[in-house]
Structure formats: C-alpha cells, structure tokens
MARBA-3410 file (N, C-alpha, C, O; in Angstrom, 1 decimal):
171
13.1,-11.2,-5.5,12.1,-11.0,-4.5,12.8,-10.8,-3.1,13.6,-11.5,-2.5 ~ 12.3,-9.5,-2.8,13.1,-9.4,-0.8,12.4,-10.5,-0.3,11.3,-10.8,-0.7 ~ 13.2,-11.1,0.8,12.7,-12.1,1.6,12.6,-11.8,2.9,13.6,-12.4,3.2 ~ 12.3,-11.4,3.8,12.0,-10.9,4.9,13.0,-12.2,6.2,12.9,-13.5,6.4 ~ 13.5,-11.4,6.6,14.5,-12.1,7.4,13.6,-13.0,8.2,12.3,-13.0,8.3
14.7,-13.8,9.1,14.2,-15.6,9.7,13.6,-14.4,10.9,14.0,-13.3,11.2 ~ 12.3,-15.7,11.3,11.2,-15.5,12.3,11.6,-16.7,13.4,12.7,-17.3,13.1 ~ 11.0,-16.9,14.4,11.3,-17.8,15.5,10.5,-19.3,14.6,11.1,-20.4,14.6 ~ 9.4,-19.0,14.0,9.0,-20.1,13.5,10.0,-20.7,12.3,10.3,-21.9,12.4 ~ 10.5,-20.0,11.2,11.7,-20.6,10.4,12.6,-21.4,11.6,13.0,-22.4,11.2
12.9,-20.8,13.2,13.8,-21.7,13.8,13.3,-23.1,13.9,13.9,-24.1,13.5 ~ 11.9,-23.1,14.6,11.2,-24.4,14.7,11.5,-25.1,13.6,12.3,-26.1,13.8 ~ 11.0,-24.9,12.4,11.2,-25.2,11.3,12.3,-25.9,10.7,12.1,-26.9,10.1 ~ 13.4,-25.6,10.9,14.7,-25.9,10.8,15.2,-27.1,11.4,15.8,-28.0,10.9 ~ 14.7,-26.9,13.1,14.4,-28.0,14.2,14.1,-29.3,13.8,14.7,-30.4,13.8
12.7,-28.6,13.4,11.7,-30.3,12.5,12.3,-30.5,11.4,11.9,-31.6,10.9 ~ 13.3,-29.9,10.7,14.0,-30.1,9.3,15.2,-31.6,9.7,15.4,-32.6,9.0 ~ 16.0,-31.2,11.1,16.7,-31.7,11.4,16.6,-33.4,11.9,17.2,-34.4,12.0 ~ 15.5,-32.8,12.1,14.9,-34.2,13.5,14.1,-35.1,12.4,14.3,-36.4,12.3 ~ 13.4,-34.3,11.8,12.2,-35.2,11.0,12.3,-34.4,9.6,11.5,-33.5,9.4
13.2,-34.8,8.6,12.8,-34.6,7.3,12.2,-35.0,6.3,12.2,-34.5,5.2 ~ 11.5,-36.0,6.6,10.4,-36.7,6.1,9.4,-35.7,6.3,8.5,-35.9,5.4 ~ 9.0,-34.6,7.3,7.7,-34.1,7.7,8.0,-33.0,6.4,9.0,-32.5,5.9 ~ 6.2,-32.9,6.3,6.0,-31.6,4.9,5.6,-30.4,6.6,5.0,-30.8,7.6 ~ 5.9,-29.4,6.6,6.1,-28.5,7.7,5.6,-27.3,7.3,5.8,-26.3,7.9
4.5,-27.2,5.6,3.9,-26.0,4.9,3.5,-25.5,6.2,4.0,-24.5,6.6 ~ 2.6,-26.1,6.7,1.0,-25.9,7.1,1.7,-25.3,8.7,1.1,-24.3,9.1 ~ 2.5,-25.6,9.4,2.9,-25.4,10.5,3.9,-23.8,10.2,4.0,-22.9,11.0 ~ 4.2,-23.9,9.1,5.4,-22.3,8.9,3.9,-21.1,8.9,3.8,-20.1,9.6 ~ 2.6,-21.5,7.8,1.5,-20.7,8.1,0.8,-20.4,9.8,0.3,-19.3,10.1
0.7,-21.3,10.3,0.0,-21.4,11.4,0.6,-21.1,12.7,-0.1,-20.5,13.5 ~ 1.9,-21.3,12.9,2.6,-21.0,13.2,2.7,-19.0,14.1,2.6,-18.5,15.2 ~ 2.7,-18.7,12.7,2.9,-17.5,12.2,1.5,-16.6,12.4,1.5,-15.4,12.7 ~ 0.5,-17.5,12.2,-1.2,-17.2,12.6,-1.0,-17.0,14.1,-1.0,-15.9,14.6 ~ -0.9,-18.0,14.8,-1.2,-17.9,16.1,-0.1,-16.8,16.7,-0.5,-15.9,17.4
0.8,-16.9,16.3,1.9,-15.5,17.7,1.3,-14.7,17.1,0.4,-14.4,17.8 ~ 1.3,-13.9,15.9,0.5,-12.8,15.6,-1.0,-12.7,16.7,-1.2,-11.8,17.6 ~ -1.8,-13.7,16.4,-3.0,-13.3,16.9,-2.7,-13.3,18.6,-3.6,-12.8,19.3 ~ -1.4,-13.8,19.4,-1.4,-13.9,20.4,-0.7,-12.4,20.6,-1.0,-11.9,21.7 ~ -0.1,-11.7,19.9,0.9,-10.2,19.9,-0.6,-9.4,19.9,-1.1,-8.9,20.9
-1.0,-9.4,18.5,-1.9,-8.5,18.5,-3.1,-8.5,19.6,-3.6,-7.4,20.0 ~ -3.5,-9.5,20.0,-4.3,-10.2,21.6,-3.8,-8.6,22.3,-4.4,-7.6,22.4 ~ -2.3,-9.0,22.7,-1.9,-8.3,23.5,-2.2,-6.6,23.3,-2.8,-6.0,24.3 ~ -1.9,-6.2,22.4,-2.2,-4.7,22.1,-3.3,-4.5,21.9,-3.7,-3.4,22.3 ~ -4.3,-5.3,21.4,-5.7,-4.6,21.4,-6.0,-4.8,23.0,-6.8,-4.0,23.5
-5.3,-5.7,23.7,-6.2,-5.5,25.6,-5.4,-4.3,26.1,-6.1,-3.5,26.7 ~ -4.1,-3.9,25.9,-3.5,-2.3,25.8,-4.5,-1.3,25.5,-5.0,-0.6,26.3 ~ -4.6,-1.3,24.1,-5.2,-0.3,23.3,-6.8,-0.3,24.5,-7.0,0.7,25.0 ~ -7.4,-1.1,24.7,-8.6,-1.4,25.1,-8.9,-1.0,27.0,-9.9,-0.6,27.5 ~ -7.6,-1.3,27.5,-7.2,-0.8,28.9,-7.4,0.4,29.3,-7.9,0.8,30.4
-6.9,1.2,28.2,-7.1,3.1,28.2,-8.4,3.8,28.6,-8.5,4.9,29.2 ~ -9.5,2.7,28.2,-11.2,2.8,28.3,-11.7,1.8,29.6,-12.9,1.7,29.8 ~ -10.8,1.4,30.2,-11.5,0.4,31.4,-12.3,-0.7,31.1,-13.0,-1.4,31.8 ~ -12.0,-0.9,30.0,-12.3,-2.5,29.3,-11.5,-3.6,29.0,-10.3,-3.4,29.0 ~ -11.9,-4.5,28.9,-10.8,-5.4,28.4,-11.7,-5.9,27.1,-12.8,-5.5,26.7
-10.7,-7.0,26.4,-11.3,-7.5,24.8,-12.2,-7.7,24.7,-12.8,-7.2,23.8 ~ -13.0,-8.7,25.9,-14.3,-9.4,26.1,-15.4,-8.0,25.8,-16.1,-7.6,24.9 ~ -15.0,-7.6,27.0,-16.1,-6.4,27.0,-16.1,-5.9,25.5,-17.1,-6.0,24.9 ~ -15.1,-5.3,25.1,-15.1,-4.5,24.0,-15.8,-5.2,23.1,-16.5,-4.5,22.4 ~ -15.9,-6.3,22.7,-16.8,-6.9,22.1,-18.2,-7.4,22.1,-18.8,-8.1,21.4
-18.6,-6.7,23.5,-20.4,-6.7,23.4,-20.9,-6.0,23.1,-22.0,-6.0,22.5 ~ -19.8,-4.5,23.5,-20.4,-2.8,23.4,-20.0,-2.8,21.5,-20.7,-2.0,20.8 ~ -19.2,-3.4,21.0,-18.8,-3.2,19.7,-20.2,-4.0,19.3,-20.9,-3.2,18.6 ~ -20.8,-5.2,19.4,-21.9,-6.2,18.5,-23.0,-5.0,19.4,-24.0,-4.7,18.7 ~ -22.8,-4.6,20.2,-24.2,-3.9,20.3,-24.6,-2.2,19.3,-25.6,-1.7,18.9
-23.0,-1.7,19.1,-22.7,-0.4,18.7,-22.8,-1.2,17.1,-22.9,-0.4,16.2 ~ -22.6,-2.4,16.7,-22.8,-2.6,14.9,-24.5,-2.8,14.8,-24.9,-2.7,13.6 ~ -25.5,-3.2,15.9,-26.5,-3.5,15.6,-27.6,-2.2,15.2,-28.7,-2.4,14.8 ~ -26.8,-0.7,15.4,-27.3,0.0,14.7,-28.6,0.5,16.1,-29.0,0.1,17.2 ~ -28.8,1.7,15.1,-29.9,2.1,16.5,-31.0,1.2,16.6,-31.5,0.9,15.5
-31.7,0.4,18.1,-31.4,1.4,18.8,-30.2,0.8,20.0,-30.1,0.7,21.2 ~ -29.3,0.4,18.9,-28.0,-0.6,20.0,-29.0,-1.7,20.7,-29.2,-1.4,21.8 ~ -29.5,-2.6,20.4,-30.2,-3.2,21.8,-30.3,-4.9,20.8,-30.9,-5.2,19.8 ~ -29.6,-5.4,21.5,-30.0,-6.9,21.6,-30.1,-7.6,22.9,-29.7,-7.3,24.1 ~ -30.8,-8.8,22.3,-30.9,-9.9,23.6,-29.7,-10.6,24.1,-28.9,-10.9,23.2
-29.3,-10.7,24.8,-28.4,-11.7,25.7,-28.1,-13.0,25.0,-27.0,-13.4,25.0 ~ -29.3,-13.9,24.2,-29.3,-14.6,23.5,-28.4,-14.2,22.5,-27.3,-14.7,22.3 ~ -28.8,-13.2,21.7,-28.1,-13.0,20.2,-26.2,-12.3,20.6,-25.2,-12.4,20.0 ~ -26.4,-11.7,21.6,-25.3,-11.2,22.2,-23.9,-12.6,22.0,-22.8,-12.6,21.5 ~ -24.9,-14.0,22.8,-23.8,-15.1,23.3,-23.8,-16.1,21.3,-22.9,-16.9,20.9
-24.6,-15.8,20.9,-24.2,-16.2,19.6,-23.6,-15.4,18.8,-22.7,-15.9,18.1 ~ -23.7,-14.4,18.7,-22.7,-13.0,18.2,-21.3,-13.6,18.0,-20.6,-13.9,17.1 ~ -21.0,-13.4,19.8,-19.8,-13.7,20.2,-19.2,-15.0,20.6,-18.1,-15.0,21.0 ~ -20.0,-16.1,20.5,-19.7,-17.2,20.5,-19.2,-17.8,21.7,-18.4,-18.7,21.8 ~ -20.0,-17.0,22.9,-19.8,-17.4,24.2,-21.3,-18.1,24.9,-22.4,-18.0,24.5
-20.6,-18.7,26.0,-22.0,-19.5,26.8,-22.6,-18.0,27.3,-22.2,-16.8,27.3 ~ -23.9,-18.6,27.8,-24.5,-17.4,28.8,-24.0,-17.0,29.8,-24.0,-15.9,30.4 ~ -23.2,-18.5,30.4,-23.0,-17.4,31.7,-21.5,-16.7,31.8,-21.0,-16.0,32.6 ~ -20.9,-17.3,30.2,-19.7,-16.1,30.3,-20.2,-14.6,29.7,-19.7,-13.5,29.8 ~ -21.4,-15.0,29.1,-22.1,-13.4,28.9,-22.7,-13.2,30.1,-23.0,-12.0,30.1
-22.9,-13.5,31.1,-23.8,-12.7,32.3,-22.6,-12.2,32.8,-22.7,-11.1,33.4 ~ -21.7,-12.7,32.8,-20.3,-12.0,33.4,-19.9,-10.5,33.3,-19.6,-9.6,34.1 ~ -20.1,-10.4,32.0,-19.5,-9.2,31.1,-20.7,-8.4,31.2,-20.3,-7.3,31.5 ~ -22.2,-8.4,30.9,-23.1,-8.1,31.3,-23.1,-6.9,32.6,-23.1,-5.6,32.6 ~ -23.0,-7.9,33.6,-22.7,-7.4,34.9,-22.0,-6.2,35.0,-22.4,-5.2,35.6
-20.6,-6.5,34.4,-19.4,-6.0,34.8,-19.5,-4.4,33.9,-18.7,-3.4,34.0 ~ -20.7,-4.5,33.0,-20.5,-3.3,31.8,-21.6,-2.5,32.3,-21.5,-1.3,32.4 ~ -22.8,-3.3,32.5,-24.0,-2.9,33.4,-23.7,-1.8,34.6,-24.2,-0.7,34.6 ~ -23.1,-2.3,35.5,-22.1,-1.2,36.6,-21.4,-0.6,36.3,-21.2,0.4,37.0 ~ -20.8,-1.0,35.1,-19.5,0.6,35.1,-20.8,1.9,34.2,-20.6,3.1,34.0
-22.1,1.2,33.8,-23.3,2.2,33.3,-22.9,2.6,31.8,-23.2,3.7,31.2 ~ -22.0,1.7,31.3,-21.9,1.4,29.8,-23.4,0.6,28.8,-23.7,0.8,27.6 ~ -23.9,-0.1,29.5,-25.5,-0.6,28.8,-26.4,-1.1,30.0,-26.1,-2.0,30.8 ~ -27.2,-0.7,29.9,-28.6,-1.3,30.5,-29.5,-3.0,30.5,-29.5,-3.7,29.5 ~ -29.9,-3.2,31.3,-30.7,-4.7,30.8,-32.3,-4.2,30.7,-32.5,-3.4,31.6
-33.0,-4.2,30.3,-34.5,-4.1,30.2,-35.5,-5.8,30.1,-35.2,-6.9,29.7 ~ -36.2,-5.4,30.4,-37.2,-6.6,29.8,-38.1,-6.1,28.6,-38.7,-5.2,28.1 ~ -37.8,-7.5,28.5,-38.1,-7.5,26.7,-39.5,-7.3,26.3,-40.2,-8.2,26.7 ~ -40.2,-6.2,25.4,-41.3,-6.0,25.2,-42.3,-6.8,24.5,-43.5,-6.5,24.4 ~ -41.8,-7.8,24.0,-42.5,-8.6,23.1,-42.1,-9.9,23.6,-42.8,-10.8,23.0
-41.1,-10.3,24.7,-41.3,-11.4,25.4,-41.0,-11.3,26.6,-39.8,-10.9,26.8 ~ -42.2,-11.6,27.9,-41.7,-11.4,28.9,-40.6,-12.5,29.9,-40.1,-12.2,30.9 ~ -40.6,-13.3,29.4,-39.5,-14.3,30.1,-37.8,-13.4,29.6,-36.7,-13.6,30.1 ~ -38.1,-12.5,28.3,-36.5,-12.1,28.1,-36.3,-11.1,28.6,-37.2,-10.5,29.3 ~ -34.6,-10.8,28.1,-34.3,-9.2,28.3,-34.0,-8.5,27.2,-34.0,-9.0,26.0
-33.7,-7.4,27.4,-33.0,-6.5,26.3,-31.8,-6.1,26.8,-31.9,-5.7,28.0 ~ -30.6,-5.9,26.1,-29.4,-5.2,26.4,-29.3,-4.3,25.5,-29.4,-4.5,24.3 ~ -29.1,-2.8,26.3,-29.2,-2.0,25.4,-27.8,-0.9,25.7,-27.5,-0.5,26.8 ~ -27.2,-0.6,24.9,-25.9,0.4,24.8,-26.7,2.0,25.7,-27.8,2.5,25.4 ~ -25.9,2.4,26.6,-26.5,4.0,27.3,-25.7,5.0,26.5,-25.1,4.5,25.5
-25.6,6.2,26.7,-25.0,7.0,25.9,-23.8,7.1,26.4,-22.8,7.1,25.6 ~ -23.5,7.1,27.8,-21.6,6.6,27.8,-20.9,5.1,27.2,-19.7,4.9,26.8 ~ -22.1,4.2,27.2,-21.3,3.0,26.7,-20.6,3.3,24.7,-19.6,3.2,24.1 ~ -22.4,4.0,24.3,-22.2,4.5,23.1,-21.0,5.5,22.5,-20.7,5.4,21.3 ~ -20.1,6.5,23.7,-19.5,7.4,23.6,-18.0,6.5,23.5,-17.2,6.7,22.6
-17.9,5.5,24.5,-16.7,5.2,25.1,-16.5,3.9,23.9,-15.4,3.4,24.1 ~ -17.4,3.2,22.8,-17.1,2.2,22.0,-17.0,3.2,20.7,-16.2,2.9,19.8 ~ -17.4,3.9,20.6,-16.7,4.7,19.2,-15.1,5.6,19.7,-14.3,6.1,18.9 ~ -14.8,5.5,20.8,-13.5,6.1,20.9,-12.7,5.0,21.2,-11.6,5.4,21.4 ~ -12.8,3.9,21.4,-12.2,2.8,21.7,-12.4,1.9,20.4,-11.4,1.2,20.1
-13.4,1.6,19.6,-12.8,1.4,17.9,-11.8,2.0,17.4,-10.8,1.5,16.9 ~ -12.2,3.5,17.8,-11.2,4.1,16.5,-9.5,3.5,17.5,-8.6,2.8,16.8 ~ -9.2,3.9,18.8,-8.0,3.2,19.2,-7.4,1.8,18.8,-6.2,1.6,18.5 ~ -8.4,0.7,18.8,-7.9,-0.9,18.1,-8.2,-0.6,17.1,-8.3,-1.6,16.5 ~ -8.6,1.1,15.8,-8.0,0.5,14.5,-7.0,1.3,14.1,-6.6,1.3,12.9
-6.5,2.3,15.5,-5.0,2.9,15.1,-3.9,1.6,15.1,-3.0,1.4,14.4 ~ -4.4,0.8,16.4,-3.3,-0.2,16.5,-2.8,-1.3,15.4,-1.7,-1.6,15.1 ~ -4.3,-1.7,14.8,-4.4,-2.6,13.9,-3.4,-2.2,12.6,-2.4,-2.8,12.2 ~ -4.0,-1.2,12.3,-3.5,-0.1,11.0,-1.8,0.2,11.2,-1.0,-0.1,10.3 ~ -1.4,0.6,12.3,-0.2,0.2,12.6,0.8,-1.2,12.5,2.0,-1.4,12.2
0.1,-1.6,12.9,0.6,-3.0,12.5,0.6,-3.7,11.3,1.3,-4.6,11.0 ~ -0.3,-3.2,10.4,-0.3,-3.5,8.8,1.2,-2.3,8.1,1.6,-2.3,7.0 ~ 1.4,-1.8,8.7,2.7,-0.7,8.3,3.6,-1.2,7.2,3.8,-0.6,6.2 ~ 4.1,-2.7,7.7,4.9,-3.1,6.9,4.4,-3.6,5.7,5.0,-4.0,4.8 ~ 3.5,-3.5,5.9,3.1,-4.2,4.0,2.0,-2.7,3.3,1.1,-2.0,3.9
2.4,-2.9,2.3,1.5,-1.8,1.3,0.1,-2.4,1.4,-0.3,-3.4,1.9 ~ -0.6,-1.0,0.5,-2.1,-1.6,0.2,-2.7,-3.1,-0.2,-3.5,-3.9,0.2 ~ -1.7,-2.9,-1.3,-1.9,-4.3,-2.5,-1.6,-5.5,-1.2,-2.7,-5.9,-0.7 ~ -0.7,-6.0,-0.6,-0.1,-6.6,0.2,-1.1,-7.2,1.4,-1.2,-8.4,1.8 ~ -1.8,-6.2,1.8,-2.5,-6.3,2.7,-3.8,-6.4,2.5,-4.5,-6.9,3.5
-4.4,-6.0,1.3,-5.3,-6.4,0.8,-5.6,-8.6,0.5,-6.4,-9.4,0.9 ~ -4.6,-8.5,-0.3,-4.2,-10.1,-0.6,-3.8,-10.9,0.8,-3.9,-12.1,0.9 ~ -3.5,-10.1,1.7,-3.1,-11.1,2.7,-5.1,-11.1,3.3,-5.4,-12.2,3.7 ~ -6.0,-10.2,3.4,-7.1,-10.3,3.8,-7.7,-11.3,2.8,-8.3,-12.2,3.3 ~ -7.6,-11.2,1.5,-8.3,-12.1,0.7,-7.5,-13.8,0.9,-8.2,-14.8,1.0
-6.4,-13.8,1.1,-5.6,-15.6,1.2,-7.0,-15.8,2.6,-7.9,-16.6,2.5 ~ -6.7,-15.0,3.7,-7.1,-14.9,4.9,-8.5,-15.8,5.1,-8.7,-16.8,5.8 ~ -9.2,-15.2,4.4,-10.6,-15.1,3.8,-11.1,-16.3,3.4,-12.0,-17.0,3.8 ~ -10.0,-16.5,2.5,-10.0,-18.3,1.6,-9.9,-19.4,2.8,-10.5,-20.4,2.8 ~ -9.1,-19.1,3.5,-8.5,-19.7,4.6,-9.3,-20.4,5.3,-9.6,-21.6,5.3
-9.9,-19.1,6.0,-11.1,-19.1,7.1,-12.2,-19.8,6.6,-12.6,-20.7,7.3 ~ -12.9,-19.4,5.3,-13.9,-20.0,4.9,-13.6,-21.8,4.8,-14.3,-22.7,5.3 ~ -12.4,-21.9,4.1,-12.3,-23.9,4.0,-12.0,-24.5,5.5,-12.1,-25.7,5.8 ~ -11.6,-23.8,6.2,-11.6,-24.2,7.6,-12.7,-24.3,8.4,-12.7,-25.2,9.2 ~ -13.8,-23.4,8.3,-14.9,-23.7,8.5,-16.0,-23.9,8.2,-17.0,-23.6,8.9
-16.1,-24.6,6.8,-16.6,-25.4,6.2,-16.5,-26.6,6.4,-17.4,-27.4,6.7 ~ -15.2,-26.7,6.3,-15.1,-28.2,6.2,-14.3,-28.9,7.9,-13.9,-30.1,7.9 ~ -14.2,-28.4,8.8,-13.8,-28.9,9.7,-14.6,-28.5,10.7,-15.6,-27.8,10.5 ~ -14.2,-29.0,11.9,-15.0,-28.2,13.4,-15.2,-27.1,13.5,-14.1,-26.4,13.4 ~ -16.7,-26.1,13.9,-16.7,-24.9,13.8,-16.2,-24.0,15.0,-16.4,-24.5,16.1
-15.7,-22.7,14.9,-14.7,-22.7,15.6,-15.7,-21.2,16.6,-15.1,-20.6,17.6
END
C-alpha cells in the first residue's frame, strides 16, 4: 500500500508519542486532519467567492435561496435555520446582499408581521456562476484521490457526521 508522506499532524503525533505514550491519539490523527483541511479549503472557497463580491457567509444565503427552487424566496426565519445562524447575524448579510441588489425583502403575504427574501435576477445570475467556481475549487482539491477514493472518503464522512450528531451536541 503507498502511504502518503508525513503531514504536520503525524509531527504532533509523534510529539504526543514522546511525551505521553500511554495516550491512544486515533481520534486526534482524524480530526486533526478534518479541521486544517476545512480551515485550507475555508480559505479558497472565500478566494473562489471574492471574484463575485461575496464572501462565504453571503454565498450561503443566495446558495439556500437559489436550492429552494423557484420562486427562490424564503423567510428570514427559515434562512437563520438553514444556515444555522442567529437573526441578527442574518440581518447582517441580508443588508449587505439587499444593497449590493442581489435579493429583495418583501412582506410576507400570508403573514403580515413577516418577510420574504427573495433572490433578484442578478443575485440569481451571480450564485449560479459562483457555484460553479467553489465546485471547480472543490473538484480540484479532490485531484489526488480517484473516484472510488473519494467516493469512500464521502461515505466514512457521512458515517462520521451522522454518529456525531446523533449522539453528541448539535453542531
């Protein structure tokens, strides 16, 4: 089996091997390795995402509003559960997407105390060309591993995620 040369975390690893060999260090060589990835890739999707005058946040209202299908339009409510943010870190982004005339707010026709957030046709224009860029990057970054490979690493992934949030604090 090729073994893919030492990572910064095998150094840690080695570290705690030295210091503390009593410690089992499985779960830390995985996690490890989870987090700088998700902090690397962080980085390139706010790159990839920069090109369009967005940043991640944003890209992920106009993206939950652009999967909700025509006619793009949810509440603010379902927006901050979507995304798993408070409201007033959604009025933030709101704001900030609302002005650059990427989506609209409306009042809501079937409840007058709500709103509606609705995608305009440049927010609509500018989130299908800014997917497709975070999934050249993505796709790029899967390079090193084949189909089979990367497939299985989505399915471990999958396993992962689900007993983690199942069974622990939801995240």
């Amino acid at each position: 089996m090729n073994r893919t040369p030492g990572d910064p975390v095998d150094a840690i690893i080695e570290q705690w091997a030295a210091v503390r060999p009593d410690l089992d260090t499985a779960a830390m060589e995985v996690f490890g390795r989870v987090f700088r990835l998700a902090r690397a890739m962080g980085d390139r999707m706010e790159q990839a995402y920069a090109r369009f005058g967005i940043s991640r946040g944003e890209f992920d209202v106009l993206a939950a509003l652009r999967r909700s299908g025509e006619p793009y339009t949810l509440s603010p409510r379902q927006l901050s559960a979507t995304l798993m943010l408070t409201t007033g870190g959604m009025t933030g982004r709101l704001d900030k997407l609302e002005g650059a005339g990427l989506l609209r707010r409306s009042p809501d026709p079937h409840d007058r105390r709500g709103l509606q957030v609705t995608l305009t046709e440049e927010g609509l224009r500018l989130i299908d060309e800014a997917v497709g860029a975070g999934l050249a990057v993505q796709t790029e970054a899967l390079n090193s591993l084949d189909a089979q490979q990367a497939g299985q690493l989505a399915d471990l992934l999958r396993q992962l995620l689900a007993g983690t949030v199942s069974s622990g604090p939801s995240i």
